[in-house]
C-alpha positions in Angstrom: 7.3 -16.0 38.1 3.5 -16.3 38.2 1.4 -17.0 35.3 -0.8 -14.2 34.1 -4.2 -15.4 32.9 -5.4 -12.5 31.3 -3.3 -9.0 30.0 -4.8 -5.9 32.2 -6.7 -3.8 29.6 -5.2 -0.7 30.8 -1.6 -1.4 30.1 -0.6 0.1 26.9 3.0 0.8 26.0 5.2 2.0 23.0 7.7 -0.7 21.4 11.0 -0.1 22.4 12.9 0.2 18.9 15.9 1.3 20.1 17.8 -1.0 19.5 16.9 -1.7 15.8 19.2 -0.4 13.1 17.8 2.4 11.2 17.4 1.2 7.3 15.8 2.8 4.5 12.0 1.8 4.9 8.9 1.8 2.2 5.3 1.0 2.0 2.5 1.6 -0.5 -0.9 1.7 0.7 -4.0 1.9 -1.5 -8.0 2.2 -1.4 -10.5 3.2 -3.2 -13.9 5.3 -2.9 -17.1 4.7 -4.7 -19.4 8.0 -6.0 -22.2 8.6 -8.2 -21.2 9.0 -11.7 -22.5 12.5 -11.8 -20.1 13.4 -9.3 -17.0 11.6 -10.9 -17.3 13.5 -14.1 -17.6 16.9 -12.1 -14.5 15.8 -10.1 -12.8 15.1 -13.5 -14.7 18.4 -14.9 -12.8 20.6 -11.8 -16.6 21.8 -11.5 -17.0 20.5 -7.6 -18.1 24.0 -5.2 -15.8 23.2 -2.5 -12.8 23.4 -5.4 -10.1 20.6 -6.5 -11.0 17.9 -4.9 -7.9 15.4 -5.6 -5.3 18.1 -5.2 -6.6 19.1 -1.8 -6.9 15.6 -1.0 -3.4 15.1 -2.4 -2.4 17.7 0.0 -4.4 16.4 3.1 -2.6 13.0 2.5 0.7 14.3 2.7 -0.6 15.7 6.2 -2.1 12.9 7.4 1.5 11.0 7.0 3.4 13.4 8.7 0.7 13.7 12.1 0.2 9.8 12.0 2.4 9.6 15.1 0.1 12.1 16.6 -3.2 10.2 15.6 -2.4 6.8 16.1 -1.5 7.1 19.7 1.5 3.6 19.7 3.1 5.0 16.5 6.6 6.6 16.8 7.1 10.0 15.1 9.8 8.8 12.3 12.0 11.0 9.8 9.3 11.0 6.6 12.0 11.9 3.9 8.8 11.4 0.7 5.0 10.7 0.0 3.7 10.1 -3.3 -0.1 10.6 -3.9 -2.2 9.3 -6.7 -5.2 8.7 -7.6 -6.7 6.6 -10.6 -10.2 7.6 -11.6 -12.5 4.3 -12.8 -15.9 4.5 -14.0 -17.9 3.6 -10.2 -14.5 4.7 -7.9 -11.4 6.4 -7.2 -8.0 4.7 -6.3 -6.2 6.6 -4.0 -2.3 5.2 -3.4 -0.1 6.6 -1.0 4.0 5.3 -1.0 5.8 6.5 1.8 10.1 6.6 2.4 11.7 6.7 5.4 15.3 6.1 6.8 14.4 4.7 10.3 14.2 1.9 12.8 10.3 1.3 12.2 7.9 0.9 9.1 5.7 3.3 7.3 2.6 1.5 6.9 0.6 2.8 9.1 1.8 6.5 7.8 0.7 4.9 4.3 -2.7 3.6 5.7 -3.1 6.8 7.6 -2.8 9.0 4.2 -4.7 7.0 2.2 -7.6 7.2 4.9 -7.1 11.1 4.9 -7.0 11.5 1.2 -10.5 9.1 0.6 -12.1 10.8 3.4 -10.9 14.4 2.0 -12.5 13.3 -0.9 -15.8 12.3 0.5 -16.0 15.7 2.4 -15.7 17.8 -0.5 -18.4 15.9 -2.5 -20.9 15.2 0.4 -23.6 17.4 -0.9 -23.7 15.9 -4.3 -23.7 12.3 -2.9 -26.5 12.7 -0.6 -30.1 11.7 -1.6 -33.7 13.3 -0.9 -33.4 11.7 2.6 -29.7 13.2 3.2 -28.2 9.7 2.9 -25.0 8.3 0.7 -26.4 5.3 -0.9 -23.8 5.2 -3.4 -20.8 6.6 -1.5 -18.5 4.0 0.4 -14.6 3.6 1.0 -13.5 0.2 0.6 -9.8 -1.9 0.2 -8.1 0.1 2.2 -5.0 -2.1 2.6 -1.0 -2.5 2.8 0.5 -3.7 -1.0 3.9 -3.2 -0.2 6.4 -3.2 2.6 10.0 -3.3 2.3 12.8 -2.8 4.4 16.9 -2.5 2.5 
């Protein structure tokens, strides 16, 4: 068989997991979003014009989980059986977890990564116009730590 020196950037393919044995799968993902004070306390206040910010975010999460498959073009579609939101309000940020449950034969983390993303960008979109500056810019407004905490397979 010949030796390949390089992998032909045009070959993509699905993992084959048929094989695996489907067990009950979990993973939390977590990240955070910075904002201006001003705009924390009106997200806390429920006075934001586009409406409840972490509830509609909350919801757009829960979305996000269930169309990962359809986003992320390698991921298989998998049997979602929960997704738990939260969010934990600090003085310069917002934590945003997401912990996903499946019975499958792949992982959730990417469906917990992809929720997470969905809920801190949900949350950016609905506060843009207070974040911006005089120039239209978000010099305060970033989404950081967006990583995997916990996987587990039983």
């Amino acid at each position: 068989m010949p030796e390949f020196t390089h992998i032909a950037e045009d070959r993509v393919r699905m993992v084959d997991v048929g094989e695996k044995d489907e067990l009950r799968r979990l993973a939390v993902a977590t990240g955070r979003i910075y904002l201006r004070r001003e705009t924390l306390a009106a997200i806390q206040d429920g006075t934001v014009v586009k409406g409840n910010v972490l509830a509609t975010a909350r919801v757009a999460a829960t979305l996000a989980v269930k169309d990962t498959f359809r986003l992320i073009p390698m991921c298989h579609a998998i049997p979602v059986t929960s997704v738990e939101v939260d969010f934990d309000q600090k003085e310069e940020y917002i934590a945003a977890s997401v912990r996903v449950r499946s019975v499958g034969k792949t992982g959730v983390e990417m469906e917990a990564l992809t929720g997470v993303s969905v809920a801190l960008l949900t949350i950016w979109d609905m506060v843009k116009s207070a974040e911006k500056d005089e120039r239209g810019q978000y010099p305060v407004t970033r989404i950081e730590a967006i990583r995997v905490i916990l996987k587990e397979k039983c």
